[in-house]
C-alpha positions as CSV (number, residue, x, y, z in Angstrom):
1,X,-49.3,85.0,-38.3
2,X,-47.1,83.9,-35.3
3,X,-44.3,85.8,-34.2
4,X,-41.0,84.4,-32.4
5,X,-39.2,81.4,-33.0
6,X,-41.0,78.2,-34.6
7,X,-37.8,76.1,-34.9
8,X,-34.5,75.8,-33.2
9,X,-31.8,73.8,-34.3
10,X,-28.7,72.6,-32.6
11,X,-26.0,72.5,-35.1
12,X,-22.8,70.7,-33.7
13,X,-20.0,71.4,-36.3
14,X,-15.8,71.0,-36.0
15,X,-13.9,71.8,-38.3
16,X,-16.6,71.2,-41.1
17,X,-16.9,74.6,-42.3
18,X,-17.9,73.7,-46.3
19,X,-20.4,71.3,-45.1
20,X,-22.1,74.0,-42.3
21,X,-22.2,76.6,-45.0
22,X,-24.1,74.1,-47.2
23,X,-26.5,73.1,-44.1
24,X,-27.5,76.5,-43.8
25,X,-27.4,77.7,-47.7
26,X,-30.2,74.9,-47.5
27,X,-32.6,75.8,-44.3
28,X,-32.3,79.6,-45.8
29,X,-33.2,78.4,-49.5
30,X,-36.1,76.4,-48.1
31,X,-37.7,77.9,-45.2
32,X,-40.8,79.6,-45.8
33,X,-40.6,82.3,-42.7
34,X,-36.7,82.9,-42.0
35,X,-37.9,85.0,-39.1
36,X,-39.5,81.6,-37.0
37,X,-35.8,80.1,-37.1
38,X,-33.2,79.7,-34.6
39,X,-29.6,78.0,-35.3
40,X,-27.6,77.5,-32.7
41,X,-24.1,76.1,-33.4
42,X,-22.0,74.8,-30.8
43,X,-18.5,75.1,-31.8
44,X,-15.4,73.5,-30.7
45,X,-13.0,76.3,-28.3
46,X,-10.5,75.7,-30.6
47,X,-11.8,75.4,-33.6
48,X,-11.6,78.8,-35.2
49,X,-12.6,77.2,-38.6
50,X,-16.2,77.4,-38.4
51,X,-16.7,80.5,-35.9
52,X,-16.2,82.4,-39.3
53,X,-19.4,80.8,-40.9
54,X,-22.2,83.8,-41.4
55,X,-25.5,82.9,-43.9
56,X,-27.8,86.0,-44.6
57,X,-30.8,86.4,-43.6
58,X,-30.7,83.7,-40.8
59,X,-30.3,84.3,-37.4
60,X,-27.0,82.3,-35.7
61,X,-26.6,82.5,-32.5
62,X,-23.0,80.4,-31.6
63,X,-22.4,78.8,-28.2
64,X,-18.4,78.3,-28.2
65,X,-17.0,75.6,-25.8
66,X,-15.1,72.3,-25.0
67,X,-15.7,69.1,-26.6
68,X,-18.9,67.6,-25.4
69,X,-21.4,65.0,-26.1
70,X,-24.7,66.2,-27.5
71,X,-26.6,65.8,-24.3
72,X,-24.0,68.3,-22.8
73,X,-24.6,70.5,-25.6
74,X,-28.2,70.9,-25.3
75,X,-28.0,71.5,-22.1
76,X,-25.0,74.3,-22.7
């Protein structure tokens, strides 16, 4: 079996907090191997709504910032 990280996912969110929680209720109820995902959410710097989102049992990693356009996310 593979080790590491198999998928990573950039979640953009503001001020969306119900509908984050549901995205990520759904990769956790769904994935076969937890362990292999990475979600990344890039969250607005002043949007304190959805730095409080947690699921169990998946790995978040948050990238806090200004307002960007994807392209500048991915590369933040």
């Amino acid at each position: 079996m593979t080790t590491g990280v198999l998928f990573s996912i950039l979640l953009p969110t503001r001020q969306r907090p119900a509908i984050l929680k549901r995205c990520l209720e759904s990769i956790a109820a769904t994935a076969a191997a937890l362990q292999g995902i990475e979600c990344v959410l890039y969250v607005d710097d002043d949007d304190d709504t959805s730095l409080g989102v947690e699921q169990p049992g998946l790995a978040l990693t948050r990238v806090i910032g200004p307002r960007r356009t994807m392209g500048a996310m991915h590369q933040a």
